[in-house]
C-alpha positions as a printed NumPy array, in Angstrom:
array([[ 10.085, -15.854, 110.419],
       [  6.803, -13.333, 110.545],
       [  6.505, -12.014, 106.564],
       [  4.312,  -8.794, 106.41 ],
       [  2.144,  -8.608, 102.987],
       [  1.877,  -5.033, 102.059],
       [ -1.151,  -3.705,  99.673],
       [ -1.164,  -0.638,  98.1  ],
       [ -4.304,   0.553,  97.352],
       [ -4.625,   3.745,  95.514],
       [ -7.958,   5.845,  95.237],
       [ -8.665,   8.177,  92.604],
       [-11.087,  10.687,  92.957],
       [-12.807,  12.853,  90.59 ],
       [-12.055,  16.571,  89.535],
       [-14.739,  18.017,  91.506],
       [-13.24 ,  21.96 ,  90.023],
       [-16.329,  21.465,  87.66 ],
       [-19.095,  21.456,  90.229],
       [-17.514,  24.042,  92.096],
       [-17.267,  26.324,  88.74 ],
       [-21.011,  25.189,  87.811],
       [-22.048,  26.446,  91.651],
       [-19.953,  29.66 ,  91.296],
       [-21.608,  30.04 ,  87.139],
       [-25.39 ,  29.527,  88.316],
       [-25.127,  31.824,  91.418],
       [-24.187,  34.696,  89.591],
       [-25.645,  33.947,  86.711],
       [-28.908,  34.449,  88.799],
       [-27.501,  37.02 ,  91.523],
       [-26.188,  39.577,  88.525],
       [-29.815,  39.639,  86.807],
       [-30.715,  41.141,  89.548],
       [-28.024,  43.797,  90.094],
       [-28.626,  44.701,  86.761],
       [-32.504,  45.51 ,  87.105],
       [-33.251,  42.653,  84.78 ],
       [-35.276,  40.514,  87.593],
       [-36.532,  41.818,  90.707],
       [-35.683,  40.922,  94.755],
       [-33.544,  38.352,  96.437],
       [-36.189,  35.909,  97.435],
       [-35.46 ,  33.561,  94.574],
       [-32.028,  34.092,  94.376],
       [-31.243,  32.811,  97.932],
       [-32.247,  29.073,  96.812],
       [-29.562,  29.751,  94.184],
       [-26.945,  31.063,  96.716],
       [-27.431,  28.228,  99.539],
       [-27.363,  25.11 ,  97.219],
       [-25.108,  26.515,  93.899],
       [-23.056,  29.378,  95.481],
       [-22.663,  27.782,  98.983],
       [-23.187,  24.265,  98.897],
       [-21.82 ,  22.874,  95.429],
       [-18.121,  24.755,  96.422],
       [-18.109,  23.245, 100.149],
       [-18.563,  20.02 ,  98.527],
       [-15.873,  21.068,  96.08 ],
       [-13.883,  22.202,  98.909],
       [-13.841,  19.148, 100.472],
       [-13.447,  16.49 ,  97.641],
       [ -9.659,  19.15 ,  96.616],
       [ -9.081,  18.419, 100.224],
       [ -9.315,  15.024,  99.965],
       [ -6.759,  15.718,  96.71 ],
       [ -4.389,  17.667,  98.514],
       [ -5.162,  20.656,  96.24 ],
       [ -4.446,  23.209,  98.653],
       [ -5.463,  26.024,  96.561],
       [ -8.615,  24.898,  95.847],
       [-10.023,  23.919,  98.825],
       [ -9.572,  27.558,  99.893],
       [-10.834,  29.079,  97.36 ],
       [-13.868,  26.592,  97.109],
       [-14.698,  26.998, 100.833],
       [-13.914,  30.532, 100.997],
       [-16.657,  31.36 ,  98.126],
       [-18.743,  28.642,  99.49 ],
       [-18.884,  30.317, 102.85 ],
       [-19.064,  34.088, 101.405],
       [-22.224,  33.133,  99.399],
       [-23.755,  31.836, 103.506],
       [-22.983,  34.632, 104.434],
       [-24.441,  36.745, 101.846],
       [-27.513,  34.682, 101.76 ],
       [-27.92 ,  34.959, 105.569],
       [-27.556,  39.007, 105.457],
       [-30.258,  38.891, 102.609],
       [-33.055,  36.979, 105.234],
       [-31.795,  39.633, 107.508],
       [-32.839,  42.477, 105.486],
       [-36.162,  41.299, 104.065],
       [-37.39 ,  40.793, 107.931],
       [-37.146,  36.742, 108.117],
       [-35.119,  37.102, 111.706],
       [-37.207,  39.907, 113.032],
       [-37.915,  43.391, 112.291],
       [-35.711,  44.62 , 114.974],
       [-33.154,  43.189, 113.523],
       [-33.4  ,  44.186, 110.067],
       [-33.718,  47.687, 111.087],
       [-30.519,  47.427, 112.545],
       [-28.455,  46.404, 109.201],
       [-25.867,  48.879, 108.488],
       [-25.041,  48.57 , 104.877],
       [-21.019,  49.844, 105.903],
       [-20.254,  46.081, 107.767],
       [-21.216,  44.469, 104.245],
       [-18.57 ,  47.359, 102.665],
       [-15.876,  45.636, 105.158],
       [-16.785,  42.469, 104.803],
       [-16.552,  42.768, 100.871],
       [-13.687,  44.784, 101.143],
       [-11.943,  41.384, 102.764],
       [-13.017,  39.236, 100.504],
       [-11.372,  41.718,  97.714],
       [ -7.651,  41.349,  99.878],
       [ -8.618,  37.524,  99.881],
       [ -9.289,  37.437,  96.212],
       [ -6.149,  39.47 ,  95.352],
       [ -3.499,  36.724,  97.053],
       [ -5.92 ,  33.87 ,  95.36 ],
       [ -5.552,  36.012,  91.958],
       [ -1.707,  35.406,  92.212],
       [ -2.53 ,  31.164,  92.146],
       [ -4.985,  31.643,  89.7  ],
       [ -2.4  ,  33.162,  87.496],
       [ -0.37 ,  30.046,  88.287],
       [ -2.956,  27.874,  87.24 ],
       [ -4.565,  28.147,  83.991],
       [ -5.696,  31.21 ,  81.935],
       [ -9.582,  30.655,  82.223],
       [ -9.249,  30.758,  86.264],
       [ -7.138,  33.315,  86.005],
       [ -9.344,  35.678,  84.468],
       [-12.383,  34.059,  86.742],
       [-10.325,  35.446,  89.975],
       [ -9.726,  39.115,  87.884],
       [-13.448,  39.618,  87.   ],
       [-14.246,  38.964,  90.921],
       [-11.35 ,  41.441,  91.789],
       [-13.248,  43.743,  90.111],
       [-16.683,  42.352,  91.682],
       [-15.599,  42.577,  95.124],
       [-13.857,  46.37 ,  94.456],
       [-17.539,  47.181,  92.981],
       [-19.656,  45.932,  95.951],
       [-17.215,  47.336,  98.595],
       [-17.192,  50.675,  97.093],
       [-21.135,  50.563,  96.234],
       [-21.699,  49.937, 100.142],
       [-19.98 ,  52.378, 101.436],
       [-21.675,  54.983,  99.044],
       [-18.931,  55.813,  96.844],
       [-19.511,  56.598,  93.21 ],
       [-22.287,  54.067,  93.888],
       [-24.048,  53.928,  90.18 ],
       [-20.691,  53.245,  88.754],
       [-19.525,  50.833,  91.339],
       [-22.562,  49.303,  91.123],
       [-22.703,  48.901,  87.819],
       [-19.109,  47.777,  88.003],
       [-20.228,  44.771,  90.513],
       [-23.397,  44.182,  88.013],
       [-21.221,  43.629,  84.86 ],
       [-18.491,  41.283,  86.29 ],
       [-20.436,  39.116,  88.076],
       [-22.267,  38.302,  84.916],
       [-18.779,  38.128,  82.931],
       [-17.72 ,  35.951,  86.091],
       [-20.702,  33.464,  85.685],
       [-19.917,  33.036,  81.657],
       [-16.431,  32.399,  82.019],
       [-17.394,  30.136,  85.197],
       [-19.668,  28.233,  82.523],
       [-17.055,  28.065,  79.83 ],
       [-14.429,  26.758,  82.744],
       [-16.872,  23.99 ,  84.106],
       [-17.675,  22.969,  80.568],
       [-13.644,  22.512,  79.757],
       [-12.939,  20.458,  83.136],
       [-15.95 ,  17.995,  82.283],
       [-15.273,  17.746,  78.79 ],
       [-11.229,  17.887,  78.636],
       [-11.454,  15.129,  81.352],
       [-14.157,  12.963,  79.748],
       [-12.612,  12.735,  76.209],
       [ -9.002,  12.752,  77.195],
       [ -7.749,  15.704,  75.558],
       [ -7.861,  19.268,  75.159],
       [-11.253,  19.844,  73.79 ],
       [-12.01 ,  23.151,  75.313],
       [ -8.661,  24.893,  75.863],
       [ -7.689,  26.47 ,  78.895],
       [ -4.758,  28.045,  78.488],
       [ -1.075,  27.817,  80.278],
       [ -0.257,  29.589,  83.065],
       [  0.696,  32.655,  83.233],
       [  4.997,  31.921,  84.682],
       [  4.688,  35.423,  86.264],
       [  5.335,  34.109,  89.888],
       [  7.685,  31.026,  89.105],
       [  9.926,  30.279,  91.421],
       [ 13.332,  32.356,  90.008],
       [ 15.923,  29.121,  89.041]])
């Protein structure tokens, strides 16, 4: 008689939402300072957007993946990505890929491109709400970031909308801080040290 001996081995990985919160905090931490005229050109912010605003949320992406967390790892990689991207059209407009090519950048494909990301943000903003209270109000500040850099590209009440862009990105990296600092420390100690809040029960599934 052939007897099969079954193990079960379970693996438990790590929270990586706090990484991915620290990435999303540093990048526009640094990325808002200059928006709002407090530092000058994107040369030293693009370190900041490759490693913190793309990197440290692809590797957050992935590790949720490897958690099943659906939401995050879409929201993770999504940012992640955006902040590429963003990086990549900042090297395009100070000249690193050519002249030819920077003279070529039409500000109105960055207007579509954040106007995207604000219909992408919306749908997240309705998981957020589902989540906790801090990410919740992460994903409304960066409703309001997106609507402020879409409308600021394409020229429309562009001191307003850019000041609009300027303000909630900074609110966006200080909740982002506050959020990291609550994942790390809630999940050291044990217990609720730095409270999050419930979620909202605005989309629950009716009984």
């Amino acid at each position: 008689m052939l007897q099969t001996n079954l193990q079960h081995i379970k693996h438990h990985n790590a929270d990586p939402s706090a990484i991915g919160l620290f990435g999303l905090a540093m990048v526009t931490l640094v990325a808002s300072t200059q928006k709002l005229g407090w530092t000058d050109g994107y040369a030293l912010v693009i370190p900041w957007a490759v490693f913190l605003g793309a990197i440290a949320q692809l590797f957050a992406a992935v590790e949720d993946a490897k958690r099943g967390n659906h939401f995050g790892t879409t929201a993770f990689a999504a940012y992640g990505l955006f902040w590429l991207g963003v990086a990549s059209s900042w090297l395009i407009k100070l000249g690193v890929f050519g002249p030819e090519l920077a003279s070529t950048a039409d500000g109105n494909q960055l207007g579509v491109a954040f106007a995207g990301y604000l219909i992408f943000t919306l749908f997240m903003t309705i998981g957020a709400a589902e989540t906790n209270k801090t990410l919740f109000l992460i994903f409304v500040l960066i409703d309001f970031l997106f609507l402020g850099l879409a409308l600021s590209a394409f020229g429309i009440a562009e001191s307003f909308t850019h000041g609009l862009a300027a303000w909630s990105e900074l609110l966006i990296a200080l909740v982002s801080f506050y959020g990291m600092g609550a994942n790390v420390l809630n999940n050291h100690l044990g217990y609720t040290f730095l409270p999050i809040g419930k979620p909202m029960g605005w989309f629950k599934k009716p009984v």
